[in-house]
C-alpha positions as CSV (number, residue, x, y, z in Angstrom):
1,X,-24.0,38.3,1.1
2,X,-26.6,35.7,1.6
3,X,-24.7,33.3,-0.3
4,X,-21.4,34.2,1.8
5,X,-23.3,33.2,5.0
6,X,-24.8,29.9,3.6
7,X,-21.5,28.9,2.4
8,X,-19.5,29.5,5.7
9,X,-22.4,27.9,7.6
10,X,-21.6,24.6,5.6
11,X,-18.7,24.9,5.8
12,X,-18.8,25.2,9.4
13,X,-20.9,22.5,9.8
14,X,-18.2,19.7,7.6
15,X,-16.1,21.0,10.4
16,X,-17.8,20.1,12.9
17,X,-19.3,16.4,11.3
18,X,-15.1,16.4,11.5
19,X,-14.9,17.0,14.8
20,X,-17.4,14.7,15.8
21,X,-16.7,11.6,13.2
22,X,-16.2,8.3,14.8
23,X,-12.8,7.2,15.4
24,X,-13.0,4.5,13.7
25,X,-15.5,2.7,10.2
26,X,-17.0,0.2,12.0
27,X,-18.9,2.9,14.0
28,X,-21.8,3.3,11.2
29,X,-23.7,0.7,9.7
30,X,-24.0,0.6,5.4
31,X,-27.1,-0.8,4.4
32,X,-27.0,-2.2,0.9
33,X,-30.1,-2.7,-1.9
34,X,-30.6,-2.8,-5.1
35,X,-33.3,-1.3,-7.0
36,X,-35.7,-2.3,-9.4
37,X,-33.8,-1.3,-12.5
38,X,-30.2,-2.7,-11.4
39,X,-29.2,1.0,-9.6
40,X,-26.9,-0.5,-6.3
41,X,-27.8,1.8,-3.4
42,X,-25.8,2.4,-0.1
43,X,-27.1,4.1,2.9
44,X,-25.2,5.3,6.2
45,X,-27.0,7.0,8.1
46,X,-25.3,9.4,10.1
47,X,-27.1,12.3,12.3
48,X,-24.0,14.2,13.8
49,X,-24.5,17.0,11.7
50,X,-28.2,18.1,9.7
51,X,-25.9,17.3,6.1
52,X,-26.8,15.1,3.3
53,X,-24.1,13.7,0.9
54,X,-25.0,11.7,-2.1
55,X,-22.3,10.6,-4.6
56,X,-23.1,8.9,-8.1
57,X,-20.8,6.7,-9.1
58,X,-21.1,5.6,-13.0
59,X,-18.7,3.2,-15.0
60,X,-18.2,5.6,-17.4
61,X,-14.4,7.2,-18.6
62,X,-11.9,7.3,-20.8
63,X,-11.5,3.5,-20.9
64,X,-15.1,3.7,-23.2
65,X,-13.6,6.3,-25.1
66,X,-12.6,6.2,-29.1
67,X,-9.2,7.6,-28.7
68,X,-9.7,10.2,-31.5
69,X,-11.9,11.5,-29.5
70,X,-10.5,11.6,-25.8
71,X,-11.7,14.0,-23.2
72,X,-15.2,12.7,-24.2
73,X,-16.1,10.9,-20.8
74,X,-15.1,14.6,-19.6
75,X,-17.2,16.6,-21.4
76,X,-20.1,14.7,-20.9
77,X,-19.9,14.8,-17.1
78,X,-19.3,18.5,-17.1
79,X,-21.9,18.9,-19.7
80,X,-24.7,17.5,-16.9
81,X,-25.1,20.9,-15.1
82,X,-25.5,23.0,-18.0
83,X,-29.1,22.4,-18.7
84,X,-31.7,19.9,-18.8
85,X,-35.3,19.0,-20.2
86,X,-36.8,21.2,-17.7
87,X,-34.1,23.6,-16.5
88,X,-31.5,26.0,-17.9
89,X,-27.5,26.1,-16.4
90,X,-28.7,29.1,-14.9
91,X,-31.5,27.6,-13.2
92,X,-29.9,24.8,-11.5
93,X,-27.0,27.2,-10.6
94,X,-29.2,29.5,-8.8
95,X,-30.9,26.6,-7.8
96,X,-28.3,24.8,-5.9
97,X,-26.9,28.3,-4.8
98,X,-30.5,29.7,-3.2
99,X,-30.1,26.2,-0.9
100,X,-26.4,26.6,0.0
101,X,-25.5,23.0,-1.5
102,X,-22.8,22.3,-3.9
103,X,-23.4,20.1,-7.1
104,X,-20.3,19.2,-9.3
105,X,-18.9,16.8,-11.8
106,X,-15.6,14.3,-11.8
107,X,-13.9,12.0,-13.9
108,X,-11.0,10.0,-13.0
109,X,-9.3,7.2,-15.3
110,X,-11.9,4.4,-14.4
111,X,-15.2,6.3,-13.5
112,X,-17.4,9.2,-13.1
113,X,-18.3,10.9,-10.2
114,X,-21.6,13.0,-9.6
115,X,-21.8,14.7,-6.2
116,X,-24.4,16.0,-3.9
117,X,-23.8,18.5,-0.9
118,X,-26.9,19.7,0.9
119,X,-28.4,20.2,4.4
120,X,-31.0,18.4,5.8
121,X,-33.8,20.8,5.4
122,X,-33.1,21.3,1.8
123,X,-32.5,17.3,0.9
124,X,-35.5,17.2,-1.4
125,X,-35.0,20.1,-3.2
126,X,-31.7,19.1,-3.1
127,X,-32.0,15.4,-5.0
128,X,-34.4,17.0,-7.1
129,X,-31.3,18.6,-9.1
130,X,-29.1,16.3,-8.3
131,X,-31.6,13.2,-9.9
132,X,-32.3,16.0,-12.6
133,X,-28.8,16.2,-13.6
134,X,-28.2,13.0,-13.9
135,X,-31.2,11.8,-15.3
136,X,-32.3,14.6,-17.9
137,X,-29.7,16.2,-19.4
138,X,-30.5,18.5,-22.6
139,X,-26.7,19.0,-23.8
140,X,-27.6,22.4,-25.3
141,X,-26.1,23.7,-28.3
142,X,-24.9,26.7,-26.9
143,X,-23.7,25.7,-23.6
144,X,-21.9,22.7,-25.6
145,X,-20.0,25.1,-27.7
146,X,-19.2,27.4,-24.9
147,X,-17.6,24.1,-22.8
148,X,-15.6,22.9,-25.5
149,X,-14.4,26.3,-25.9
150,X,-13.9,26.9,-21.9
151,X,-12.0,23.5,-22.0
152,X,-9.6,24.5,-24.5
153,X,-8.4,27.6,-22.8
154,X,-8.6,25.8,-19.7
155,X,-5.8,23.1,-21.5
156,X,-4.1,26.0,-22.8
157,X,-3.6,27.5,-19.3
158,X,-2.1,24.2,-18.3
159,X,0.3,23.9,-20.9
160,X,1.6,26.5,-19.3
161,X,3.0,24.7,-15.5
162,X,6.0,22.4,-16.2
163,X,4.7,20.2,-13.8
164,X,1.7,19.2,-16.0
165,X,3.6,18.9,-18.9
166,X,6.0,16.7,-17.4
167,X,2.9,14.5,-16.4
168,X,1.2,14.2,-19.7
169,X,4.1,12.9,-21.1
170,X,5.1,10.6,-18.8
171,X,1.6,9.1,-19.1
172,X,2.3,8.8,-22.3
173,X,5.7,7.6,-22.6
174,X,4.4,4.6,-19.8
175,X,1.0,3.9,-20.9
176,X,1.4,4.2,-24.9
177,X,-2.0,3.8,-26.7
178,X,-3.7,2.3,-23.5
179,X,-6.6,5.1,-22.5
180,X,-4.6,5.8,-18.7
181,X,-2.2,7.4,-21.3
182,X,-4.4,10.2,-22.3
183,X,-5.7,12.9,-20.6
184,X,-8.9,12.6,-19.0
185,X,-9.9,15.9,-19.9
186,X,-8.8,15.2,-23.7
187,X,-6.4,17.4,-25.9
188,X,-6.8,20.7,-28.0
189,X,-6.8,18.2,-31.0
190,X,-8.7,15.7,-29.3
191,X,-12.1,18.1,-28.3
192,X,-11.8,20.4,-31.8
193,X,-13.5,16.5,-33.0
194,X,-16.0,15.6,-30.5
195,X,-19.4,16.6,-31.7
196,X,-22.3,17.4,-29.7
197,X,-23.9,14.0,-31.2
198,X,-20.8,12.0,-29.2
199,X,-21.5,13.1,-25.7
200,X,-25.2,12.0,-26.2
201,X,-24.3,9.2,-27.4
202,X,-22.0,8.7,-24.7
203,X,-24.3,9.6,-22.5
204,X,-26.8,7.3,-23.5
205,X,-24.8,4.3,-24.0
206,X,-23.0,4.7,-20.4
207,X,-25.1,6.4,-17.9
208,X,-27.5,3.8,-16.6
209,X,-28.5,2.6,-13.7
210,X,-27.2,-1.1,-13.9
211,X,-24.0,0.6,-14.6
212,X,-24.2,3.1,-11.3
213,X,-23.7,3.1,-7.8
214,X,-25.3,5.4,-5.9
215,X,-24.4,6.1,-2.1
216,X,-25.9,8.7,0.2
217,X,-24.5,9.1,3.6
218,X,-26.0,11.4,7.1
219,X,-28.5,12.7,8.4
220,X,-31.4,10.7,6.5
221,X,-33.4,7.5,7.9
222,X,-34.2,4.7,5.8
223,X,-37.8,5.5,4.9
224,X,-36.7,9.5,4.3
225,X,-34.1,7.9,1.5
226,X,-36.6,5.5,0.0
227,X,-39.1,8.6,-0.7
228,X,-36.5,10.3,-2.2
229,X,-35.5,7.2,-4.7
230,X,-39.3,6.8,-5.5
231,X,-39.5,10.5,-6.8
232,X,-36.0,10.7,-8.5
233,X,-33.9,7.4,-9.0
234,X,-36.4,4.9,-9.0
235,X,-37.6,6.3,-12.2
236,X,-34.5,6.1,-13.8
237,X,-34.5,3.4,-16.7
238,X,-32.6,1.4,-19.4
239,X,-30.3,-1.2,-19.5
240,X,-26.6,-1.5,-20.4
241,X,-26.1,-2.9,-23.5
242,X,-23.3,-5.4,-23.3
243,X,-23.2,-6.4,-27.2
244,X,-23.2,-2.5,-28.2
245,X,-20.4,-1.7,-25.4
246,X,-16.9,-0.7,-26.4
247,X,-14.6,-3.8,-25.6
248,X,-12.5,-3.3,-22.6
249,X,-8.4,-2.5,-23.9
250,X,-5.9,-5.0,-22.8
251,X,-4.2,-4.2,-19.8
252,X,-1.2,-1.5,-20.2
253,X,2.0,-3.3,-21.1
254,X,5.6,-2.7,-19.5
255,X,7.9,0.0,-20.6
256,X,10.6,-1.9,-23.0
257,X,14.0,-0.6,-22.2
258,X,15.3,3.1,-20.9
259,X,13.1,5.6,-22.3
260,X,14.1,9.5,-21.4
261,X,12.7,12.6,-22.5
262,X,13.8,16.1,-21.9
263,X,11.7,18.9,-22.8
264,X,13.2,22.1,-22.6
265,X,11.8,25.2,-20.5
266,X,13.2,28.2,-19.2
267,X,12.6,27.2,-15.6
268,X,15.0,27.7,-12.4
269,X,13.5,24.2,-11.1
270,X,13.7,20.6,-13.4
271,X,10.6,18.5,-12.7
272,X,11.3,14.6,-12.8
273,X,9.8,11.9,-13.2
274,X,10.9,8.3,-13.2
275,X,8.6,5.4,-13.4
276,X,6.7,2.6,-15.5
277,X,3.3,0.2,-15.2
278,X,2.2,-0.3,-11.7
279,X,-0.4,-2.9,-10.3
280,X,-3.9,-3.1,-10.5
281,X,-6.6,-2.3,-7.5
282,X,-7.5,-5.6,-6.9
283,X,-3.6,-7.2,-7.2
284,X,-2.9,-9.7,-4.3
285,X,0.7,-7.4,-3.6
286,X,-1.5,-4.3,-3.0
287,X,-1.2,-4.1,0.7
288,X,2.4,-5.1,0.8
289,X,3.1,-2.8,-1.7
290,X,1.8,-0.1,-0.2
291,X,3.9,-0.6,3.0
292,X,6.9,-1.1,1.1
293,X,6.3,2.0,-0.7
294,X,5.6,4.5,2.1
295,X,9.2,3.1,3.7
296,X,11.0,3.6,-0.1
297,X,9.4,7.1,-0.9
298,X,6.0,7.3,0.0
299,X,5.6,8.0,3.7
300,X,7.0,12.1,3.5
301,X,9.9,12.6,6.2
302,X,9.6,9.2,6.9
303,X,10.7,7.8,3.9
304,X,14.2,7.0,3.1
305,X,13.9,9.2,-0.6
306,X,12.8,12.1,1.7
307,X,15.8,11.6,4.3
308,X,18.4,11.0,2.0
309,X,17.4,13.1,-0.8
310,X,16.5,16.4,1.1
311,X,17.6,15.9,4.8
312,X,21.0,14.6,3.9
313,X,21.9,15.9,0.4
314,X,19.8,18.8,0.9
315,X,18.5,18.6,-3.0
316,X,15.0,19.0,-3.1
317,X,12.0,20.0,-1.1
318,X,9.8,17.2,-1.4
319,X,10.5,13.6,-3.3
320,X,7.6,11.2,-3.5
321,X,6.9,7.8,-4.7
322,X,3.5,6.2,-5.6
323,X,1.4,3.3,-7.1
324,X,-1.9,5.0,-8.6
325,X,-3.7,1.1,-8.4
326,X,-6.6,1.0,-10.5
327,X,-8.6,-1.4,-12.7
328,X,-5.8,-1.7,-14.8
329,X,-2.5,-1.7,-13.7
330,X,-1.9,2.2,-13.1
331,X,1.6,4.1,-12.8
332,X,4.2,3.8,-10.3
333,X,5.8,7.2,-10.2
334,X,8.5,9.5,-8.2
335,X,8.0,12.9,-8.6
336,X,11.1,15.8,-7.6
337,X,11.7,19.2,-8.4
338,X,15.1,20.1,-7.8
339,X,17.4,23.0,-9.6
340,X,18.5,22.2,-13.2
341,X,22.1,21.9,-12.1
342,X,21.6,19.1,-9.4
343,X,19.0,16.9,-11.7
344,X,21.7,14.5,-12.4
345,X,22.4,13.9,-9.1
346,X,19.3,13.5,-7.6
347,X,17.9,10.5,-11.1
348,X,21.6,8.6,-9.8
349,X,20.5,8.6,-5.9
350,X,17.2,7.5,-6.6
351,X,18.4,5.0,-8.6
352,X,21.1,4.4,-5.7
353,X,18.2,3.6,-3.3
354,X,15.9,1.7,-5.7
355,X,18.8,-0.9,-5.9
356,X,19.6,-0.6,-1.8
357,X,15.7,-1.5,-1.3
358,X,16.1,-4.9,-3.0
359,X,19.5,-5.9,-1.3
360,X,17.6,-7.0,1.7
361,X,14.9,-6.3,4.5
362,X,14.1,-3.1,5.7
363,X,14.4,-2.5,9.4
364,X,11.7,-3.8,12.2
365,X,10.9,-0.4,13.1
366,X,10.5,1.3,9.6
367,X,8.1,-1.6,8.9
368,X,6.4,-0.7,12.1
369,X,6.1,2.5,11.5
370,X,4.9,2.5,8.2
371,X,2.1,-0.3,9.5
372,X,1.3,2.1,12.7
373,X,0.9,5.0,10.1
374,X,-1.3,2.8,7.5
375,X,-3.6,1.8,10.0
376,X,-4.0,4.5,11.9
377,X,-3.9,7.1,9.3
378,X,-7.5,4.7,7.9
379,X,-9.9,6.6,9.7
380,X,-9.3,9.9,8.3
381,X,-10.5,8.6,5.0
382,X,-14.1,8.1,6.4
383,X,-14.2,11.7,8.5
384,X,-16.3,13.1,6.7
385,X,-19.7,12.2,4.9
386,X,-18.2,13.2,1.7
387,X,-15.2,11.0,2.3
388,X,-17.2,8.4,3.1
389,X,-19.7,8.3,0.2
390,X,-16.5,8.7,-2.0
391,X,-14.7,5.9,-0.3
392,X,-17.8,3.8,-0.8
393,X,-18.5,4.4,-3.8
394,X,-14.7,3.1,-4.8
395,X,-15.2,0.0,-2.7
396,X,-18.2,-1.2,-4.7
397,X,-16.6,0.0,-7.7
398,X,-13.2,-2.2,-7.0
399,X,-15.2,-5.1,-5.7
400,X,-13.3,-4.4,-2.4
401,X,-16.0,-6.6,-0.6
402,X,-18.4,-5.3,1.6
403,X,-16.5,-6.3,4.6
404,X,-13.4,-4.3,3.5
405,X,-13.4,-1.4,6.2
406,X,-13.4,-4.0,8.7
407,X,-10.7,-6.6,6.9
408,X,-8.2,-3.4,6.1
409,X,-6.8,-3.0,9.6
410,X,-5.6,-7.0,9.2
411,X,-4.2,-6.7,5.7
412,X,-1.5,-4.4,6.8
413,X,-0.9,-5.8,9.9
414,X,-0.4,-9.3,7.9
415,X,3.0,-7.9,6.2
416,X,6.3,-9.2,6.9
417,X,9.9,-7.6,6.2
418,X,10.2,-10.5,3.7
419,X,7.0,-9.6,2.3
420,X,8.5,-6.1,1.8
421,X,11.6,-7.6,0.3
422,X,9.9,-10.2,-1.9
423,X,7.7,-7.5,-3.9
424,X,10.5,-4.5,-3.9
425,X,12.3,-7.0,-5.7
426,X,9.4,-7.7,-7.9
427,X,8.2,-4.3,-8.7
428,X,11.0,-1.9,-8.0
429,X,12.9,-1.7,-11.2
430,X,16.0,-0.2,-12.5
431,X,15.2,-1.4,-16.1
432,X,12.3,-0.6,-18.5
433,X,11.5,2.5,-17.1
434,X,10.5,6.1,-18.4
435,X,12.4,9.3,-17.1
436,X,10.7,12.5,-18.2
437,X,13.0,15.6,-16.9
438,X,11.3,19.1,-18.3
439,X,14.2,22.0,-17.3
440,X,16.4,24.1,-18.9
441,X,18.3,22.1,-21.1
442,X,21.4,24.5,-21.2
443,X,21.4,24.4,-17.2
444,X,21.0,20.5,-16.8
445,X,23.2,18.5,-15.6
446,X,22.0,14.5,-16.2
């Protein structure tokens, strides 16, 4: 019961921080330093609510990885809370529990995420496990074999939902051997091979704190945060080795030709999905892109996939388009479920409108909208002090610029309709593509 009430007392108070986040980024200050051992720090302070958020960003994920052994970035970041040199898994779970904070793991395609949750009163208690964790991790034997053991089932279990098979091999089919063709969280075959002696090697090569970012946001002062780094972070050593790292893969290349798979499952709805290589995060197109896309397929009723497709044809749901930016180019992707019998229908009109997006300009007011929506939907990403240290985080991680919350609002309002038309041209294509349709082959229709 205790537990109960310190959880819906945080959670109460994120809802209020909510409530009472400024309308707009350029409302709190970041301060910026960099410690003594190359760790980049970011504070806003933010006193709305009595919360603390920290989030630990490390340049560590499956593009370090040996490809034999994928899922190895994964494990090692949910490795971090299963013991240390000084505590048990049980310890820094009751730990973190008896304070009412939360304490978890993530790994995306370029980087790894530790965060910290925790209210004011508790902060030092709080960045003690936090800076624990992420400093001093034991990798035990036995929790290492239960995770790999917990991981596989957890795989199993997905293998399972259409929809993910559908995504891993689409990733597959668009990415080839490049790592943002794998799995983050590895394979069955992939995990049975990584030994405990990889993830501390991993470990140990990655996680350090010229290779981190560390950003805490609320309701802590300068000199409070300082303190805090002089007990925990400050101590933190070593040096990334840049002769002993893993050399960076090439960048992703296109999709040659029309490549479709079908996988057959006894489902009432086919899940689709058409696309090929993307951009990168840091492409000059980005913003244009991303207004042309929410007017193709990206901006929900508003888009013309999501009028034509289900308002007018009545086929689907939901359709949705995306560019998943990242260091390397990422994925440009529509996703649809529709029934097995109408899956031919819905590939041609998608195809229908990808061509009737390059004929010529889109409309002054769906570039308008989409603009209004971009800009004004910004905000929302910075509501919270977990949103923001996440958003942060990113920023430094993309080399955004530290001026970038403040720029954003002009890179969208920059774009033209010919801008919209010049890069639909360039990056909406009806050739070299992957289709991935998993549905019940003796029901489809393509």
């Amino acid at each position: 019961m205790n537990r109960n009430i310190k959880f819906h007392a945080l959670a109460l108070l994120f809802m209020l921080a909510l409530i009472c986040s400024p309308a707009f980024a350029d409302a709190f200050e970041m301060h910026k330093q960099k410690l003594a051992n190359g760790l980049t720090v970011v504070h806003v302070e933010r006193r709305e609510v009595p919360i603390v958020m920290a989030t630990l960003l490390v340049q560590a994920s499956p593009l370090q990885e040996i490809s034999a052994k994928s899922g190895t970035a994964y494990l090692t970041a949910k490795m971090l809370t299963e013991g240390t040199s000084t505590r048990k898994a049980v310890d820094i779970s009751r730990g973190i529990d008896f304070i009412g904070a939360s304490l978890d793991t993530a790994v995306n395609q370029d980087y790894t995420t530790i965060s910290l949750s925790v209210l004011k009163k508790d902060v030092i208690k709080g960045f003690d496990l936090f800076s624990d964790v992420s400093l001093h991790p034991a990798f035990p034997e036995d929790e290492f074999a239960r995770k790999i053991e917990q991981l596989k089932g957890a795989i199993r279990q997905k293998e399972e939902d259409p929809s993910y098979l559908a995504g891993r091999q689409f990733n597959r089919d668009v990415f080839g051997d490049h790592p943002y063709g794998r799995p983050v969280e590895g394979t069955q075959q992939s995990i049975d091979g990584i030994m405990r002696e990889d993830v501390l090697n991993f470990y140990r090569t990655f996680y350090r704190p010229d290779n981190s970012i560390l950003v805490v946001v609320g309701d802590i002062g300068t000199d409070e945060l300082n303190s805090l780094l002089s007990r925990s972070f400050n101590m933190w050593t070593g040096k990334i080795d840049s002769a002993g790292l893993k050399t960076q893969p090439a960048a992703p290349q296109q999709p040659k030709g029309k490549r479709i798979d079908v996988i057959d499952r006894d489902v009432a709805q086919a899940n689709i999905l058409f696309g090929y290589v993307g951009i990168a995060r840091d492409d000059p197109d980005y913003y244009v892109v991303q207004v042309m896309n929410y007017i193709f397929g990206g901006g929900g009723f508003s888009s013309r996939l999501m009028k034509i497709i289900r308002e007018e044809m009545g086929l689907t749901y939901s359709i949705n388009s995306f560019f998943a930016a990242a260091k390397f180019p990422g994925r440009f992707e529509i996703e649809v479920q529709t029934k097995n019998e109408s899956a031919g229908l819905v590939i041609d009109e998608i195809m229908k409108q990808l061509l009737l997006m390059k004929e010529g300009p889109v409309s002054e007011q769906e570039l308008r909208d989409a603009k209004d929506y971009l800009i004004g939907s910004f905000p929302r990403r910075l509501e919270t002090n977990r949103k923001t240290a996440d958003f942060l985080a990113a920023m430094l991680y993309y080399r955004l610029g530290d001026d970038y919350i403040d720029r954003y609002k002009d890179y969208i309002s920059g774009v033209s309709r010919e801008d919209v038309l010049r890069v639909a041209r360039k990056y909406l294509r009806d050739r070299n593509y992957v289709l991935v349709v998993v549905g019940n082959k003796k029901k489809l229709k393509l």
